[in-house]
C-alpha positions, 0 to 999 in steps of 0.5 A, spaced: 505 531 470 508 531 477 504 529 482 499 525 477 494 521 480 495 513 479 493 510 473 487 506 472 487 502 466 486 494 468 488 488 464 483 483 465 488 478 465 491 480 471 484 479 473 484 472 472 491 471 474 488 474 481 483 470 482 487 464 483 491 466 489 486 469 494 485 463 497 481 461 504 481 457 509 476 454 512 470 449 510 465 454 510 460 450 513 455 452 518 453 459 518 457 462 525 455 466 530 453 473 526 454 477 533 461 474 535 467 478 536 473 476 532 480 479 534 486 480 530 492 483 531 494 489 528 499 496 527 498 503 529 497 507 522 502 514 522 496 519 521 489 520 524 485 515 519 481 520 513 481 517 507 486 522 503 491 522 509 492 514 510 498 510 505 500 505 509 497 498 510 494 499 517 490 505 517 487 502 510 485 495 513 480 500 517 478 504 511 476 498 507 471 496 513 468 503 514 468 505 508 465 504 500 466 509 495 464 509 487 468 503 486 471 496 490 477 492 487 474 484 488 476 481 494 478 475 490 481 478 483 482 486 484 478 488 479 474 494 480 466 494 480 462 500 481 460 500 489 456 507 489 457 509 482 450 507 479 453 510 472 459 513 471 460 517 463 463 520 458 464 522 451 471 524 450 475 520 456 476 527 460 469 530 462 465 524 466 458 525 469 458 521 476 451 518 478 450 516 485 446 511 487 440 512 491 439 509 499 446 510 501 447 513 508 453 514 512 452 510 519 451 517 523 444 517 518 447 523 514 445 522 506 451 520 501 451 525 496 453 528 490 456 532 495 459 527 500 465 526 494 466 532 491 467 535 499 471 530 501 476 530 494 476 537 495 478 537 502 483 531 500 487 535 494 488 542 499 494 544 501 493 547 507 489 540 509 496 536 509 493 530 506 497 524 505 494 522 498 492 529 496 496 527 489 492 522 487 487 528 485 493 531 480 488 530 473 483 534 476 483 540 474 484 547 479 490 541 482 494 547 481 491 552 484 488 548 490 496 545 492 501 548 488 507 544 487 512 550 486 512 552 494 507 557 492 501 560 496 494 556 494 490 560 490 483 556 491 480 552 495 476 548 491 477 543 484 474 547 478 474 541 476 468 538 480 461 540 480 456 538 484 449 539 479 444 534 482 443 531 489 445 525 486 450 527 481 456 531 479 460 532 474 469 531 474 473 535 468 480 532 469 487 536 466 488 531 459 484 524 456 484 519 461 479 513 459 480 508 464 479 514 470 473 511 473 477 505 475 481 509 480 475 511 483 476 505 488 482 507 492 480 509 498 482 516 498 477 517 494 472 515 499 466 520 501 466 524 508 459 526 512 458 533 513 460 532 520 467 530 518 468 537 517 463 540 523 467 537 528 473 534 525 477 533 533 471 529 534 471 525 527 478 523 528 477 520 534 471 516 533 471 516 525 465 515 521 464 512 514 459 509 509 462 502 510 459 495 513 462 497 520 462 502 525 468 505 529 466 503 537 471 505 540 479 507 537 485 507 544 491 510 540 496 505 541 492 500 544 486 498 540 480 499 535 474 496 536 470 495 530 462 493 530 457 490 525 453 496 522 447 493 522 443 498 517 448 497 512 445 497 506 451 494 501 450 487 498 457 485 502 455 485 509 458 483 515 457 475 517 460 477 524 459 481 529 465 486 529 473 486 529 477 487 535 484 489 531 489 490 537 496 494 536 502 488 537 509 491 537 512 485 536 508 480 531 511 474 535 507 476 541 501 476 537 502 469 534 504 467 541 497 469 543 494 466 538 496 460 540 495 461 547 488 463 545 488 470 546 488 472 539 483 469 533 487 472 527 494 474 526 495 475 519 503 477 519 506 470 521 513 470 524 519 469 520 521 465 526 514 461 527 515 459 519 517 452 521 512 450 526 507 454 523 504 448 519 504 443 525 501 449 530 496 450 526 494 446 521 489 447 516 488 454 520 494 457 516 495 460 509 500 462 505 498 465 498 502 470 493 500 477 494 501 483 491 507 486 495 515 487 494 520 488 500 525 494 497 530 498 501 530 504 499 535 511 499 535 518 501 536 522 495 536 528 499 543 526 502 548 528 497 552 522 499 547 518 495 545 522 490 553 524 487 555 522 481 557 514 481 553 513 487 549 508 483 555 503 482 555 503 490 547 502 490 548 496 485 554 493 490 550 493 496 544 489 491 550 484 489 553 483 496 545 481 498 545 474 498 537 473 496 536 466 495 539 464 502 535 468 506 528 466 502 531 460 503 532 459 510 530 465 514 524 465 510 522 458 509 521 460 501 515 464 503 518 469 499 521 469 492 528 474 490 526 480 486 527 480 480 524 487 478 521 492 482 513 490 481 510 483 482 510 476 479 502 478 481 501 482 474 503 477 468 507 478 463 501 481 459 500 487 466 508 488 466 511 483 470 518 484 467 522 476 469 529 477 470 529 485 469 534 487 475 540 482 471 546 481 475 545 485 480 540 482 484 544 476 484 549 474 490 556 476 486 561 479 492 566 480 488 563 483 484 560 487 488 566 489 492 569 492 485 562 497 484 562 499 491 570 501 491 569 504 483 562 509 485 567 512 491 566 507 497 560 507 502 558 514 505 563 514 512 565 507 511 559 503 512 551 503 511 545 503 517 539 499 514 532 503 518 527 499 519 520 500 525 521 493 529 515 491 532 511 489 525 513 484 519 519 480 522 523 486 519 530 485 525 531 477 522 532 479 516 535 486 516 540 482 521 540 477 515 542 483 509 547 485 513 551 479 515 550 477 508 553 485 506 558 485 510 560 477 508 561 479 501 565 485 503 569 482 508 568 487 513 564 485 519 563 493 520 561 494 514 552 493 515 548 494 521 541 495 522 538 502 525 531 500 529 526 504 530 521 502 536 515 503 532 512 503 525 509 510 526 515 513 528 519 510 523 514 513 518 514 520 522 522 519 520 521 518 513 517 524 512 522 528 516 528 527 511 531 523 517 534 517 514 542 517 513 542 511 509 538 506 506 531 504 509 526 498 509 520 500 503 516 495 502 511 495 497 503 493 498 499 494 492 493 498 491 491 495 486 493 490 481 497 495 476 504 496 473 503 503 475 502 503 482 508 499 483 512 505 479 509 511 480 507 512 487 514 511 489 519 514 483 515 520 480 518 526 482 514 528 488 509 523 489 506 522 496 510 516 496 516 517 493 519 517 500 527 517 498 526 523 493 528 521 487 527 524 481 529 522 474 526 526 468 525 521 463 522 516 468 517 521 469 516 522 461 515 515 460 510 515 466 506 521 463 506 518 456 503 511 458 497 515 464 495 519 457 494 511 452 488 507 452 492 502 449 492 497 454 499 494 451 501 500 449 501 503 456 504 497 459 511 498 455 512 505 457 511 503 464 515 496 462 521 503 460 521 506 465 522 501 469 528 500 466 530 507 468 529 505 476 533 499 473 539 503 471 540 508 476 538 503 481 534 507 485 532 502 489 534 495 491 529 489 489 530 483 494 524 479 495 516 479 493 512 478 498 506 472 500 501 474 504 500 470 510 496 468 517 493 464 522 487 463 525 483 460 531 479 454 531 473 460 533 474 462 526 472 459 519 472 462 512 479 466 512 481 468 506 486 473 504 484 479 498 490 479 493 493 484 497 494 480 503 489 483 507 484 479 511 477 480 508 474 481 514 467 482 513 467 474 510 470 471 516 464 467 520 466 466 528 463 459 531 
């Protein structure tokens, strides 16, 4: 089904194989300062910060602090265990009864109900709303009527698939059998919106308000958001500190620099140039764990010059012309690990993890690569730009590093160079435009711990992060197919199939899994990383 939601069946292997890598730092000791303010640097997010227009990993660090919804993947194993649901049922995998658990209120002192989800998902899904993740309610029944995938005109503005029949329950009717639905419900574009969301929305924006063990202070685009502890919060995983100040760095080696200088508590991107000081400057206030996130570049399909016959042999040149164990070695400072497929060694074997899938062409062989790229037709105009935002993630160090590599083995100094883009926002606002000409950085963080999530959002024809569009019928099959098996075993090999698709066109290039990182300041203790390399924020304690 184009446009499908993100599948939801969790192997409880990849559980314990996570809970092995959120390490902390910290002793723990003492109880720390339950009104101290920490600050941590931080990126501006692309969209205003509703739950269904935010994919990208700033906007959700602040969705994870200022919302709960039915589910909440584990800080520690990704596992996904019921937040606000009391109870969610079925007897024929398609057709579940949500009920909601009594007590909770928005930090406005609004109710969450029943209704709380369902107008938010409605809000979500609606074409005219323009939400980032609006595919993510494609099983529901009434999408297509909602937010028609042909250009045609919507035709609803709600999902017949929802029902509210009480003021704590309501009902969910999806498309096709679904077993393991519920365990998506813990995304955050699934999160439940206060009426005043919709009331005034201009002012909502501005100073968003959610259910969450924070509240939103203030909010300066392009400076800073301040977070604070919202004391009535009636969750179990409350705040241990007072609040968080994220401060927007265009430059990740600025916030590491301030770290140091003591201007700054948290950084949780360490520079790829500080990594062979990192452990001598900070000790054992340092951490570097796996996490679930691989670094990809990907293409513009809706540019000719790449999506003509035999320009997968020019893509799987490129690959072959990146030397990957020298850049994780020496730039990196083997704080990455070379792909070798297109998910993460996170998974396991039994969650999909397929060691060794990319073969030959994600191994250095510029000989080799040369052939390919002059038997697909050469690079477009002679040469390739790699775009990539430059004020996070150390991304100029390394797009420099691929390029050098590229046009090393191409014998061509010209061949490579990187397309810097000053910030992450405008990046994003260029890839949504279909602005790209050539190739352009497209990492991955994992939303949870799922061979799917790492396949289905960005190669499904039209999913909401399919940026470079491209379509492949067969890769869709084998995804509907394995979103529609309640074998977990079963689904994992139909994905593992069509991720050999993505293999074969190379429709985009793997270069290295990602560790999760950061740094903190003596302020600071219980610092621990989630298995998707983001802080947990509300477990950080401040002296």
């Amino acid at each position: 089904m184009r446009g499908a939601t993100h599948a939801g069946w969790i192997v409880c292997a990849v559980a314990v194989a996570l809970a092995a890598t959120a390490c902390g730092g910290g002793d723990g000791g003492g109880s720390g300062d339950a009104g101290a303010v920490l600050s941590a640097s931080w990126g501006d997010p692309q969209n205003p910060l509703e739950p269904a227009n935010t994919n990208e990993v700033q906007g959700g660090k602040v969705l994870d602090m200022i919302f709960r919804g039915l589910k909440r993947y584990d800080p520690k194993t990704g596992e996904a265990q019921d937040m606000l649901a009391e109870s969610i049922t079925t007897t024929d995998s398609q057709n579940f009864t949500v009920e909601v658990k009594d007590g909770w209120t928005f930090s406005n002192g609004e109710k969450v109900t029943a209704k709380s989800f369902v107008d938010a998902w409605n809000y979500g899904a609606s074409l005219k709303n323009n939400q980032r993740n609006a595919y993510f309610f494609g099983y529901i029944e009434g999408y297509d009527k909602v937010h028609p995938e042909d250009g045609g005109k919507q035709s609803d503005d709600t999902l017949s698939g929802l029902k509210v029949t009480g003021d704590r329950t309501f009902t969910i009717k999806l498309t096709q059998k679904f077993s393991t639905f519920p365990d998506t419900l813990g995304y955050a574009a699934f999160a439940p919106l206060p009426q005043a969301f919709f009331d005034d929305h201009d002012a909502w924006v501005a100073k968003p308000v959610g259910n969450g063990p924070y509240t939103v202070d203030t909010y300066t685009k392009g400076s800073q958001i301040s977070l604070r502890t919202w004391k009535d919060y009636p969750g179990d995983d409350k705040a241990r500190n007072g609040g968080v100040d994220l401060k927007v760095y265009t430059d990740n080696n600025t916030a590491y620099t301030d770290l140091l200088a003591g201007n700054l508590d948290l950084v949780d991107d360490v520079p790829a140039a500080q990594l062979k000081n990192v452990k001598s400057d900070l000790g054992d206030r340092y951490l570097n764990t796996p996490a679930g996130i691989i670094q990809t570049l990907a293409f513009p399909y809706y540019d000719k010059a790449w999506n003509k016959s035999g320009s997968e042999k020019v893509r799987k040149g490129l690959s072959m012309a990146i030397n990957r164990d020298q850049i994780t070695e020496t730039l990196f400072v083997k704080t990455r690990t070379p792909a070798t497929d297109w998910t993460s060694p996170v998974l396991g074997k039994d969650g999909g993890f397929q060691d060794g899938l990319c073969g030959d062409a994600c191994e250095y062989r510029p000989d080799q690569a040369k052939k390919l790229i002059q038997e697909g037709g050469g690079l477009p105009g002679g040469k390739v730009t790699l775009t990539y935002n430059a004020d996070t993630g150390s991304h100029k160090d390394w797009v420099d590093a691929v390029c050098n590599s590229i046009n090393n083995a191409l014998d061509n100094e010209r061949a490579c160079a990187g397309n810097p883009v000053g910030t992450f926002a405008d990046f994003r606002s260029q890839i949504t435009q279909q602005k790209m000409s050539g190739p352009f950085r497209a990492g991955w963080q994992m939303d949870y711990p799922l061979i799917q999530n790492f396949l289905q959002p960005l190669y499904y024809t039209n999913a909401s992060s399919n940026d470079g569009k491209w379509s492949n019928n067969d890769f869709d099959e084998f995804v509907d197919q394995a979103n529609q098996e309640t074998d977990t075993a079963k689904a994992v090999g139909l994905f593992q199939q069509a991720e050999k698709v993505v293999r074969d066109n190379m429709a985009a290039i793997p270069l290295w899994y990602q560790n999760g990182s950061a740094g903190w300041s003596e302020r600071l203790s219980d610092v621990k990383l989630n298995p998707f390399s983001v802080p947990v924020y509300d477990q950080i304690k401040v002296s």
